[in-house]
BAMAR-432647 format. One record per residue: residue in three letters; z, y, x of N, C-alpha, C, O, CB in turn. Coordinates in steps of 0.05 Angstrom, whole numbers, padded with zeros to 5 digits, always signed. Glycine has a CB too. Layout:
alaZYXZYXZYXZYXZYX
...
end
This chain:
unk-00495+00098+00103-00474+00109+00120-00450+00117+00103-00454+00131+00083-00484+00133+00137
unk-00427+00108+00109-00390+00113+00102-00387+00141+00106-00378+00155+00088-00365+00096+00126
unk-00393+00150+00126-00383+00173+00139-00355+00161+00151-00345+00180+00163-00380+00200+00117
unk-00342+00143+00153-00331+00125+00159-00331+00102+00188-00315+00084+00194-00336+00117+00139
unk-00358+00111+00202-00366+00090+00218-00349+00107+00243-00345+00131+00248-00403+00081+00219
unk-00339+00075+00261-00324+00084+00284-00293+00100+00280-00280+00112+00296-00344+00103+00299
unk-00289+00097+00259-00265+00112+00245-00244+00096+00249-00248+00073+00243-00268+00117+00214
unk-00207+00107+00264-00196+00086+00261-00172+00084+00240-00158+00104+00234-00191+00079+00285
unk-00168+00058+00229-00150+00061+00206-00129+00044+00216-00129+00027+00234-00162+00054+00176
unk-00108+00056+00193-00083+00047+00194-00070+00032+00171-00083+00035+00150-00069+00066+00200
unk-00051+00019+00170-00046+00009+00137-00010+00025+00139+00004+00034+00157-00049-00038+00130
unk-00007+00023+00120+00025+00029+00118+00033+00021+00086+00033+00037+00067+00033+00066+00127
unk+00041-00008+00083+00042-00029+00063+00070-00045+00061+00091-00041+00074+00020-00048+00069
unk+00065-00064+00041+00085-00084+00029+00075-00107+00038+00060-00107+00058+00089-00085-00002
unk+00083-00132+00024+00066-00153+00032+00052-00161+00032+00047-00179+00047+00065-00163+00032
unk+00031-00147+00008+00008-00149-00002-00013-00145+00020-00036-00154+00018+00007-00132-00023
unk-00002-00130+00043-00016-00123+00058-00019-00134+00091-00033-00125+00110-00010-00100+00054
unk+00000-00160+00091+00012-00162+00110-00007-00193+00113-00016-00207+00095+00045-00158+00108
unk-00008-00196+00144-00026-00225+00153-00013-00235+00185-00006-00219+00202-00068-00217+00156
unk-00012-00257+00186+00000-00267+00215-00010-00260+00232-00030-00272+00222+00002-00291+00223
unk-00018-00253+00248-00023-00248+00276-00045-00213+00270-00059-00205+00289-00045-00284+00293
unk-00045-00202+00253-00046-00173+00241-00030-00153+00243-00035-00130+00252-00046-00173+00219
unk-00002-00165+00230+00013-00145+00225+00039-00137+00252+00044-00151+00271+00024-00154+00195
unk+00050-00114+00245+00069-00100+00266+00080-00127+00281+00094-00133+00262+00097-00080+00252
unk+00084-00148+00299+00092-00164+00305+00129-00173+00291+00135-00192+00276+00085-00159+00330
unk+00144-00154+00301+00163-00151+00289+00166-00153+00253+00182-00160+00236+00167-00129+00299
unk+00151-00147+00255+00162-00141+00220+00151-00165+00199+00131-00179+00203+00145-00106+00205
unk+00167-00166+00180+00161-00199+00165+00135-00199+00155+00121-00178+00152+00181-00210+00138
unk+00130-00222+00149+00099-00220+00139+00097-00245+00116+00113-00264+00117+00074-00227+00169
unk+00078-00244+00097+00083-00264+00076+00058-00283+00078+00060-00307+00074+00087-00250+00047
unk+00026-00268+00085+00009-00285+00085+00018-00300+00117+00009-00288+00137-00022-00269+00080
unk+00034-00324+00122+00031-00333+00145+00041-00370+00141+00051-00379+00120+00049-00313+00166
unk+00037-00378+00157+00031-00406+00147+00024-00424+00135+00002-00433+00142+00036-00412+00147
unk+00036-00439+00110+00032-00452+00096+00018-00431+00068+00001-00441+00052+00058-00469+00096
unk+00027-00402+00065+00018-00387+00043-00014-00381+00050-00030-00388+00033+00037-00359+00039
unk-00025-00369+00074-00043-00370+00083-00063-00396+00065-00081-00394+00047-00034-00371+00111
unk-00052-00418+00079-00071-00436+00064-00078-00448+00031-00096-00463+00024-00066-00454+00076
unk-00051-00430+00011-00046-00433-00007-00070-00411-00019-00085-00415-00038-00018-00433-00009
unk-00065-00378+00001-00080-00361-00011-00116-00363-00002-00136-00349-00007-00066-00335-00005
unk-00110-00386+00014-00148-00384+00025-00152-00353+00041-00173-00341+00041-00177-00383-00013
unk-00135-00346+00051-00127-00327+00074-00121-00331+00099-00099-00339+00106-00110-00315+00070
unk-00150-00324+00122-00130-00335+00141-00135-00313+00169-00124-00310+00191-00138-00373+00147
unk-00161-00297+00154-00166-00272+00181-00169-00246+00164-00170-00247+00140-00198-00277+00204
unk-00171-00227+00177-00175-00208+00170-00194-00196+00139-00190-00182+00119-00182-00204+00192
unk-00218-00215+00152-00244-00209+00132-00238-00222+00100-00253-00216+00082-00276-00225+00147
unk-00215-00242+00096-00204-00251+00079-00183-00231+00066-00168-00240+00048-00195-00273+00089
unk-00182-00208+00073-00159-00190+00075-00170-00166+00044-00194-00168+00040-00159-00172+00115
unk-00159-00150+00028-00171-00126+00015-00176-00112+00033-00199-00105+00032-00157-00113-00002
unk-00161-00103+00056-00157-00087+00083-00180-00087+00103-00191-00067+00111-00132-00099+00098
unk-00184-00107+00109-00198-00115+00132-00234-00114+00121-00252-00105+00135-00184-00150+00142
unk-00238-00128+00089-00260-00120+00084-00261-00087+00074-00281-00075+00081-00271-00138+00067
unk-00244-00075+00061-00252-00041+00061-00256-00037+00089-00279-00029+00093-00226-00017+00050
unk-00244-00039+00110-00253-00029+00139-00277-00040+00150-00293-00027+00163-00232-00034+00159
unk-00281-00067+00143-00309-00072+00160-00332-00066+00134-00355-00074+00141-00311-00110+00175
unk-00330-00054+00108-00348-00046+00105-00356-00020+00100-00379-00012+00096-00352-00057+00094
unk-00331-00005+00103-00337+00029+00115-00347+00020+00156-00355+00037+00172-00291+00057+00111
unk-00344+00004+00160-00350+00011+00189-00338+00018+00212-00345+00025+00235-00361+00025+00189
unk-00310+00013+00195-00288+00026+00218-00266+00004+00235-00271-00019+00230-00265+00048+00199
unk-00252+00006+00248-00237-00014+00261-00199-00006+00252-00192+00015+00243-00246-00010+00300
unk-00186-00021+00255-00163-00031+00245-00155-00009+00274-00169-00006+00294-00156-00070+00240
unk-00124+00005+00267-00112+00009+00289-00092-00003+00288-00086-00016+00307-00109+00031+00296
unk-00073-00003+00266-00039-00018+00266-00042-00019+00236-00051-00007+00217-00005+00003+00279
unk-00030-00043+00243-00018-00058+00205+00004-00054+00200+00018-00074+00206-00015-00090+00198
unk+00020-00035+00188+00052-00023+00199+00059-00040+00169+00070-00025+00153+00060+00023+00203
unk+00054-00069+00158+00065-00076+00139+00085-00093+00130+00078-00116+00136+00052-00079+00131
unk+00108-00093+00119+00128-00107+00120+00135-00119+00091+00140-00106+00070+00147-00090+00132
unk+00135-00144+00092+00142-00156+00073+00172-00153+00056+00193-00154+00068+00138-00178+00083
unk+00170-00151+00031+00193-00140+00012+00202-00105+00016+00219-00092+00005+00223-00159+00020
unk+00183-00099+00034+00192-00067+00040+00190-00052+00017+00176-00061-00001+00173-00051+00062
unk+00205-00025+00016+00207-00006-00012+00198+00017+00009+00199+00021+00033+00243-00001-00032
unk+00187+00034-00018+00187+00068-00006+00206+00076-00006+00207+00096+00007+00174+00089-00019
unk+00237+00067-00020+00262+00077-00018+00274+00077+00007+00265+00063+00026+00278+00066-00034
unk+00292+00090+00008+00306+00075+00037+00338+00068+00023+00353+00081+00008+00309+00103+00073
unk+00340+00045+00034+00355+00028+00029+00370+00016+00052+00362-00002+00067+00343+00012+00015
unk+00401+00033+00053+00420+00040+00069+00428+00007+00091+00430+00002+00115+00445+00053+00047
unk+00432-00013+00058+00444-00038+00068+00423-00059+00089+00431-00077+00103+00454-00054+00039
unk+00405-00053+00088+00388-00068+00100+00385-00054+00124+00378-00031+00129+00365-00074+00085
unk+00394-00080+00143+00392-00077+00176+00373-00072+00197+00375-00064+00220+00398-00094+00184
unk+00352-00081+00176+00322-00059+00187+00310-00037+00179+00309-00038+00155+00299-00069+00183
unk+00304-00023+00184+00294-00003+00172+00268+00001+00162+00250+00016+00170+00297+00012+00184
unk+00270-00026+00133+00234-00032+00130+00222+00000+00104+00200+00002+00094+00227-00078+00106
unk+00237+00013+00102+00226+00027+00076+00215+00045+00091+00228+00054+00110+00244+00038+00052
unk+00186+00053+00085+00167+00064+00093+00166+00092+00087+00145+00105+00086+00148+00052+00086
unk+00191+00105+00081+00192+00128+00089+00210+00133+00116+00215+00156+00123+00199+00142+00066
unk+00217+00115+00127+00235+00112+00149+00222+00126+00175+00199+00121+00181+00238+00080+00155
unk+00234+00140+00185+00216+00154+00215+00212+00129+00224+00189+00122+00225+00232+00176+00241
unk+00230+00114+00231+00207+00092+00252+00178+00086+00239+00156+00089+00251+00221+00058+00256
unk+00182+00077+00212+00150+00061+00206+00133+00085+00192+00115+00082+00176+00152+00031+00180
unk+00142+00105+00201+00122+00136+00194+00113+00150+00225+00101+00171+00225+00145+00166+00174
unk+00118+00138+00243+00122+00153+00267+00108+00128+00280+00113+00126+00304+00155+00163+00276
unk+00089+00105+00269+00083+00078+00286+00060+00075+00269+00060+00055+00255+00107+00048+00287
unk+00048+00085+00267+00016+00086+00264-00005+00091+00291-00029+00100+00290+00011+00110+00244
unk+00003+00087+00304-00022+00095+00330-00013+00078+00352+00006+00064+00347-00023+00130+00343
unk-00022+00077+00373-00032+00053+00394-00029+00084+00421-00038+00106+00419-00077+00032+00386
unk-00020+00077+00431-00019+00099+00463-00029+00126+00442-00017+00136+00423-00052+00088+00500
unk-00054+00132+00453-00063+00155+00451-00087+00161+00421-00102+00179+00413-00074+00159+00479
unk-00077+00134+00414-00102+00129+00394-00092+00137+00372-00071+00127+00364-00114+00100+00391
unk-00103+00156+00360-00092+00166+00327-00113+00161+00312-00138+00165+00313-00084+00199+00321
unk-00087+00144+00288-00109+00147+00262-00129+00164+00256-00127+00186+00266-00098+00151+00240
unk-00153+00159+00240-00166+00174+00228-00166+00175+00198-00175+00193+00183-00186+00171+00237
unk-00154+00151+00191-00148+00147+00160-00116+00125+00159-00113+00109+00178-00182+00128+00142
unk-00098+00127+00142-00076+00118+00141-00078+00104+00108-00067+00117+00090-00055+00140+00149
unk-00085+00090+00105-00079+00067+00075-00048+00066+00065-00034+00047+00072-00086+00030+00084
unk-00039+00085+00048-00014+00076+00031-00014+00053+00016-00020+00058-00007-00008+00095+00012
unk-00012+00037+00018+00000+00017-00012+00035+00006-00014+00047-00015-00010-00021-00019-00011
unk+00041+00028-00021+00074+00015-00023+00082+00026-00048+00078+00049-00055+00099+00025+00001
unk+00095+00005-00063+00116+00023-00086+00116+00000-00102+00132+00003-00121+00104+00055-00104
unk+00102-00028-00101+00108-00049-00118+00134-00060-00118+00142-00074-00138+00091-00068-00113
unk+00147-00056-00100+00178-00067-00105+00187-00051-00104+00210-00058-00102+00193-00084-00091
unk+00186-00022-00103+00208-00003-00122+00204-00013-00150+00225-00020-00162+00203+00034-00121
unk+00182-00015-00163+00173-00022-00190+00189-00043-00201+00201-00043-00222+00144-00029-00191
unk+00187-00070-00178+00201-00088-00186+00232-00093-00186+00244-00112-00197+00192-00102-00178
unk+00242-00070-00168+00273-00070-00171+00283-00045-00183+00304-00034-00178+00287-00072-00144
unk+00256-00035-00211+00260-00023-00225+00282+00004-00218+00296+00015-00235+00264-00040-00241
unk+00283+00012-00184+00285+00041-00170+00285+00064-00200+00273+00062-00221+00252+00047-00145
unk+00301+00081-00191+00302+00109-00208+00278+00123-00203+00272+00117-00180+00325+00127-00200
unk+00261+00138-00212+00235+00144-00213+00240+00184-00197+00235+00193-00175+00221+00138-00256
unk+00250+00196-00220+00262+00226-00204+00285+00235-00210+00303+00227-00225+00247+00250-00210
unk+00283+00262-00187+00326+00259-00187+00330+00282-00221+00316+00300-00228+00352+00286-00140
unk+00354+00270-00234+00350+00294-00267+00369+00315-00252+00379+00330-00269+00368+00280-00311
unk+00378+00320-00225+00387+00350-00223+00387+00355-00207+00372+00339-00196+00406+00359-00230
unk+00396+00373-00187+00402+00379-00160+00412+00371-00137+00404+00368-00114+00410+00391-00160
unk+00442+00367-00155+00446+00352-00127+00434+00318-00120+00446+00302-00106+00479+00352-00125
unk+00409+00314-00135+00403+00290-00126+00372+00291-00114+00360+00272-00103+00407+00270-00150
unk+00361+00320-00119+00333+00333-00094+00341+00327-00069+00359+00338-00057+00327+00369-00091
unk+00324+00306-00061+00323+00296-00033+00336+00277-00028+00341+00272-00004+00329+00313-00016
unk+00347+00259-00048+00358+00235-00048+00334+00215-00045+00316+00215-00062+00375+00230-00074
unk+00332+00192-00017+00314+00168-00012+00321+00156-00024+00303+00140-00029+00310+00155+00008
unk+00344+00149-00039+00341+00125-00060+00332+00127-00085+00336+00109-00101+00363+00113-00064
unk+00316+00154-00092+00301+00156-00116+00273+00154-00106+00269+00161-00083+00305+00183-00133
unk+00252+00144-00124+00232+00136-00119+00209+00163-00109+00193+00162-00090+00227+00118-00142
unk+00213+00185-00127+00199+00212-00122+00207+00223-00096+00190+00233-00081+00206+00232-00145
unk+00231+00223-00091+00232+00237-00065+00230+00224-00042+00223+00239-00023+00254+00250-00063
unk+00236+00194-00035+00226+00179-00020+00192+00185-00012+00184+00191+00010+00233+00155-00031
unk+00178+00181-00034+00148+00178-00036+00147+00209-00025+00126+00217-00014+00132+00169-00071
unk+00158+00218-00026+00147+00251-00011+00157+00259+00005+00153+00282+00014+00148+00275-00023
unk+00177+00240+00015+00186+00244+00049+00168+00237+00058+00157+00253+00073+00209+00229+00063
unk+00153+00202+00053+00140+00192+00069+00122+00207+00074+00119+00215+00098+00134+00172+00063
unk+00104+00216+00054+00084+00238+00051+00072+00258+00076+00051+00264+00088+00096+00255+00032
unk+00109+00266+00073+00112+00295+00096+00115+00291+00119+00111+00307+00137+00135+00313+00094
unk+00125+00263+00122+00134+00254+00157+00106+00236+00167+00105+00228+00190+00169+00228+00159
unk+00083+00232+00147+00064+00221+00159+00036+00249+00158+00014+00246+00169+00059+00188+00142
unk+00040+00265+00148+00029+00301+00153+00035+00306+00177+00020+00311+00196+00044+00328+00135
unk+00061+00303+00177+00061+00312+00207+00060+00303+00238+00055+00314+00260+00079+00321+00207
unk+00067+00277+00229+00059+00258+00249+00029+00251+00260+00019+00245+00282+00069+00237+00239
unk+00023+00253+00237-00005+00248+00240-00024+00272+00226-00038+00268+00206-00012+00218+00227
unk-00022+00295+00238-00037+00315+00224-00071+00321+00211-00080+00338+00195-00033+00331+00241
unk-00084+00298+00227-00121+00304+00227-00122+00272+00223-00141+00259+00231-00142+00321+00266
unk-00094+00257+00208-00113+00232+00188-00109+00244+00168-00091+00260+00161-00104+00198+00184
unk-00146+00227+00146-00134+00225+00117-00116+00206+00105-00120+00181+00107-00152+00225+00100
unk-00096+00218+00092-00082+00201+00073-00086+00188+00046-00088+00202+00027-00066+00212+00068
unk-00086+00160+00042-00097+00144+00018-00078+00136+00012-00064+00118+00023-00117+00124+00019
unk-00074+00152-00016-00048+00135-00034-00061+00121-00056-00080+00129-00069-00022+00158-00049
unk-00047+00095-00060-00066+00072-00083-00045+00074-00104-00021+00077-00101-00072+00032-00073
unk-00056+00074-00122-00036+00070-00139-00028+00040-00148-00045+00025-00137-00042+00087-00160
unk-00008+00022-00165-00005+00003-00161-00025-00019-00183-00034-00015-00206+00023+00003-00160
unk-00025-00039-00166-00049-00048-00184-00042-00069-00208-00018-00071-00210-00070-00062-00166
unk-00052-00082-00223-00050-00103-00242-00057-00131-00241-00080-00137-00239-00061-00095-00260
unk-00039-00148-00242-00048-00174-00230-00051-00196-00258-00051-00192-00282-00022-00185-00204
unk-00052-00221-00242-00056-00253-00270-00062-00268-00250-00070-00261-00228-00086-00256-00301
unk-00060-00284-00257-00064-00315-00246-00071-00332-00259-00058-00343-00277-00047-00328-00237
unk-00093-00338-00250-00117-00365-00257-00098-00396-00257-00098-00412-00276-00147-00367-00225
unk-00084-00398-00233-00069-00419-00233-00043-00427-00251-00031-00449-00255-00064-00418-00209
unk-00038-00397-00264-00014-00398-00293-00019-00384-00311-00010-00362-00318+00016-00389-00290
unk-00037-00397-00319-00055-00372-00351-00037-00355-00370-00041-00333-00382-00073-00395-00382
unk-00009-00378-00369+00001-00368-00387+00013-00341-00381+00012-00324-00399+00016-00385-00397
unk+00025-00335-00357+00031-00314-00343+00018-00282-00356-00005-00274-00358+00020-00322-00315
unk+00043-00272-00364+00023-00238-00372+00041-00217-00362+00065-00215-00363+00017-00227-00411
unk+00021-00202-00351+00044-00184-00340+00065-00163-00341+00066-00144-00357+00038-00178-00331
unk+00079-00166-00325+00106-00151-00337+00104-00114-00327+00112-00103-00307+00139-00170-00320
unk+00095-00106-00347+00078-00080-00344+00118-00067-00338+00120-00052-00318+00049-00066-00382
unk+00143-00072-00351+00166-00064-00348+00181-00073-00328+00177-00098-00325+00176-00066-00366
unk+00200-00063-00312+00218-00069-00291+00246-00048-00298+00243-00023-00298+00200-00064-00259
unk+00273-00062-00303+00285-00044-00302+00286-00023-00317+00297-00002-00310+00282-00040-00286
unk+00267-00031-00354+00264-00005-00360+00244+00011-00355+00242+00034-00363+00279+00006-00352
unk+00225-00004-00337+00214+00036-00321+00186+00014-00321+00184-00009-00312+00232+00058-00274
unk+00162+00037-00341+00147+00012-00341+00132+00023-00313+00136+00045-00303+00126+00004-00372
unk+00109-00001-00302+00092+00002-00275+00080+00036-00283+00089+00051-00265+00060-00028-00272
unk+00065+00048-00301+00053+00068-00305+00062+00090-00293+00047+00105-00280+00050+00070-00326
unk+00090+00095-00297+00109+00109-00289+00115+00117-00260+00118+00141-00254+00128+00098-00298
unk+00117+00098-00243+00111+00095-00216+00082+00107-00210+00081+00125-00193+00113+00065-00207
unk+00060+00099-00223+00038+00107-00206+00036+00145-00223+00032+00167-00212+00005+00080-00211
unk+00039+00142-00236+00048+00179-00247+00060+00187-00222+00046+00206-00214+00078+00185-00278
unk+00080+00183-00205+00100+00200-00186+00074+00192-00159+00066+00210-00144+00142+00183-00182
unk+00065+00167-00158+00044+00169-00134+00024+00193-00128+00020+00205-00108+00026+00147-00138
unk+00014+00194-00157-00015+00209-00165-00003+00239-00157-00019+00254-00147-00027+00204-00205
unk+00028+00251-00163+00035+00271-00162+00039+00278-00135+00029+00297-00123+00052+00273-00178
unk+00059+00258-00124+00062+00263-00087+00031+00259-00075+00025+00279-00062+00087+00234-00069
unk+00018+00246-00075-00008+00255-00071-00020+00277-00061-00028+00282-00038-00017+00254-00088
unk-00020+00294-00092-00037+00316-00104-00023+00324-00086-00036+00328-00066-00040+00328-00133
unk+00004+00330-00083+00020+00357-00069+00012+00357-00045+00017+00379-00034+00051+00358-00068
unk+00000+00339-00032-00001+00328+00006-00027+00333+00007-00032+00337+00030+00007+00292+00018
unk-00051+00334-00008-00079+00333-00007-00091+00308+00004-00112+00307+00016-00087+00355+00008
unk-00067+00279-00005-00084+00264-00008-00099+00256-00021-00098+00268-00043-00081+00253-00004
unk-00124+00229-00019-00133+00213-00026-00120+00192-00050-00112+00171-00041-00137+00208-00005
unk-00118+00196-00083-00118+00170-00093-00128+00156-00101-00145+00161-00118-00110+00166-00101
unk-00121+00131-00093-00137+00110-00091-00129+00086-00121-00115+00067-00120-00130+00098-00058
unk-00144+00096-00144-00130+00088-00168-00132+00059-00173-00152+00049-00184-00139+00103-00191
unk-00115+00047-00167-00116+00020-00176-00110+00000-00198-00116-00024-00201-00109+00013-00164
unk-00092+00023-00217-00079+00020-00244-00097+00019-00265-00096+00001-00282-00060+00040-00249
unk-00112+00038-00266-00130+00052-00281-00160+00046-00273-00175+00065-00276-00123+00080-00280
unk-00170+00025-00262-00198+00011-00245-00199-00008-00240-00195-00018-00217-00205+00016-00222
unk-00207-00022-00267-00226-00046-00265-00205-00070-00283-00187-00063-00299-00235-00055-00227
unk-00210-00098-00277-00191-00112-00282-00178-00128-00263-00189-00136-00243-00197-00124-00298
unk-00150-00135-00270-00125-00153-00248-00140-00160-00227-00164-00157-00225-00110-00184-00261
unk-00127-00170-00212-00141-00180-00189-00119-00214-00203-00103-00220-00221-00135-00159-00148
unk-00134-00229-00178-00121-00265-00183-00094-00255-00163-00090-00234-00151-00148-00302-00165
unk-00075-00285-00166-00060-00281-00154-00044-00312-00141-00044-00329-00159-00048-00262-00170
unk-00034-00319-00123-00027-00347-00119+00004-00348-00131+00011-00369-00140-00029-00356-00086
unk+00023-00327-00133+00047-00323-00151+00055-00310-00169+00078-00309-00178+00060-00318-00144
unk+00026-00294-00179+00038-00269-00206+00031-00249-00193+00022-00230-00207+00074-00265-00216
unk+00032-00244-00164+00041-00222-00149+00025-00228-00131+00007-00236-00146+00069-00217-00143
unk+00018-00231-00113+00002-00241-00079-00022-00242-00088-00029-00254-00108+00010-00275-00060
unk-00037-00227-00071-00061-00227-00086-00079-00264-00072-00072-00271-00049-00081-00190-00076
unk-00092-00277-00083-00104-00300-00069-00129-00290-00062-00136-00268-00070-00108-00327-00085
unk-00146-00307-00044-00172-00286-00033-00191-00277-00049-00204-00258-00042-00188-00296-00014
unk-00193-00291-00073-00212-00275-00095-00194-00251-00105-00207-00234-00116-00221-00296-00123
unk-00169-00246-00105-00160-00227-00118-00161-00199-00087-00162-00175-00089-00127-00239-00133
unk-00161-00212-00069-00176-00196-00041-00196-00182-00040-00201-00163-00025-00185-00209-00023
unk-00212-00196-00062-00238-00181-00065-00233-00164-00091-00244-00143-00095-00266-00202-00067
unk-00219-00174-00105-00221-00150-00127-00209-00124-00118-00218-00102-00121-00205-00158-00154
unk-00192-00129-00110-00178-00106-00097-00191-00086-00080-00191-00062-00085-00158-00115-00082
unk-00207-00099-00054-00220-00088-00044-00248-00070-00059-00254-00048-00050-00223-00105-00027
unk-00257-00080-00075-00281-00071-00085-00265-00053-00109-00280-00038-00121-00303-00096-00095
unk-00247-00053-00114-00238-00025-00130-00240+00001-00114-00245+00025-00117-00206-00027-00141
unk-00233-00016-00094-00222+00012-00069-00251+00023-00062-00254+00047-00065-00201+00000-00032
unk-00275+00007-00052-00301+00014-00033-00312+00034-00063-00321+00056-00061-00327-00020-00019
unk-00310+00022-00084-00322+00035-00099-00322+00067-00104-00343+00080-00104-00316+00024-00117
unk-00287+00081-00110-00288+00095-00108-00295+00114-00077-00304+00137-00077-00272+00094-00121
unk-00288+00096-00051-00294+00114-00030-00324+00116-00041-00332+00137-00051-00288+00102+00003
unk-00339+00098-00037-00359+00109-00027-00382+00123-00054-00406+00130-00051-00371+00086-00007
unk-00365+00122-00078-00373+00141-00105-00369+00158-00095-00390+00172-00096-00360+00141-00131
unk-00340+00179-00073-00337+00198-00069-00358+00218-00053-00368+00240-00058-00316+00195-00062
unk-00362+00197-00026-00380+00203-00005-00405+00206-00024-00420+00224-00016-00382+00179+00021
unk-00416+00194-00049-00442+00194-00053-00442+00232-00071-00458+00250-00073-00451+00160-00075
unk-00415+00227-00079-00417+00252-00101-00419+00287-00083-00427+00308-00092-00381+00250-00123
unk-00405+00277-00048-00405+00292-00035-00439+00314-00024-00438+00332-00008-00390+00276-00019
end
C-alpha cells in the first residue's frame, strides 16, 4: 500500500510533461504526433507521470502542461503559459474535484533561457521575471488554491542521449549553472512545506530523443527516481 490509492493527482509542467490527448486541451503539447512515435510514447503508461500514478494507485485529474512554458511570467507572450500565472494555478481541478497531490516539474526553461535566479535588492522583491520570486508566487497561489493538496516540487533533472553519444550536458545556461536553479526550488519548497522531489541529485540521466525530451526509457528513469523516494518516504513513515 502507497497510502496513495484512490488519490487524485494533478501535474503542473513543461513539456516534458505534456502528451496528446492528456494534456489541458488548449495548451501546446510536444509529445504529439510524429514525436510520439519518435519517443515510443503514445499513452499515458508510457508517460514518467502516468506510471508514478498508476503505481501509487491513484488517477490523473488535469495535466495543466504546456510546452516551452517558464515559471517566470513573461509579459510578451500572448498566452499566459508561465505557471505562476493565476490562470494555470487556479486550473487544477475538474467541477468539484480537488487535487489530492499536485506534481511541480517546471523550471527547465528558465534554466535554459538562463532567467535571473534572485532579485540583489528591493526594489526587485516580487519581481515574476526573476526566477525565485516567480517559483514562490506559484507556490503561494497553488496553497491557496488548493489548500488540503500535497505539493511536489522536482527538482531539475539530468539528461544524454543514446542516439548522440557525443552529446554532454550543458550543466550552464546563461552563466547560471542547472544546480543553481534547483538550490531556489529546494528553498521555495522548504518555505511552502512541500514535497522535494530530487531529481538532480538521484540516480543517473535519464535517455532522451533531443538532449532534452525524455524518450520512453528515459520515462522510466525518471519515473523510478520519483516512486523511489515516495515510497522510501511512506516506508520510513
Amino acid at each position: 500500500m502507497s497510502g496513495y490509492e484512490g488519490k487524485l493527482f494533478s501535474i503542473l509542467g513543461d513539456s516534458i510533461s505534456t502528451l496528446e490527448g492528456y494534456s489541458v486541451p488548449k495548451y501546446a503539447e510536444f509529445y504529439e504526433g510524429f514525436r510520439k512515435i519518435e519517443a515510443g510514447i503514445f499513452v499515458s503508461g508510457d508517460t514518467w507521470w502516468g506510471q508514478v500514478i498508476n503505481a501509487l494507485g491513484g488517477t490523473l485529474l488535469v495535466n495543466n502542461s504546456f510546452s516551452g512554458s517558464t515559471v517566470i511570467d513573461i509579459p510578451a507572450f500572448l498566452v499566459s503559459s508561465s505557471s505562476c500565472s493565476d490562470e494555470r494555478t487556479s486550473s487544477l481541478h475538474r467541477g468539484d474535484n480537488m487535487p489530492d497531490v499536485i506534481m511541480v516539474f517546471m523550471g527547465t526553461n528558465d534554466w535554459g533561457s538562463g532567467v535571473k535566479l534572485k532579485p540583489e535588492n528591493e526594489s526587485e522583491e516580487g519581481n515574476l521575471g526573476i526566477f525565485s520570486c516567480a517559483y514562490e508566487s506559484m507556490l503561494e497561489k497553488l496553497s491557496k488554491n488548493y489548500p488540503s493538496a500535497e505539493l511536489w516540487c522536482f527538482t531539475l533533472p539530468i539528461s544524454q542521449s543514446k542516439r548522440y553519444p557525443q552529446f554532454e550536458f550543458p550543466y550552464k545556461y546563461g552563466g547560471k549553472h542547472i544546480r543553481k536553479y534547483c538550490d531556489v526550488i529546494r528553498e521555495c519548497a522548504s518555505r511552502y512545506g512541500a514535497r522535494i522531489i530530487e531529481l538532480y541529485n538521484y540516480g543517473e540521466p535519464h535517455d532522451t530523443i533531443d538532449y532534452f525530451h525524455p524518450s520512453r526509457e528515459g520515462m522510466v528513469t525518471i519515473s523510478n527516481k520519483i516512486l523511489e523516494q515516495i515510497k522510501g518516504d511512506k516506508n520510513d513513515n
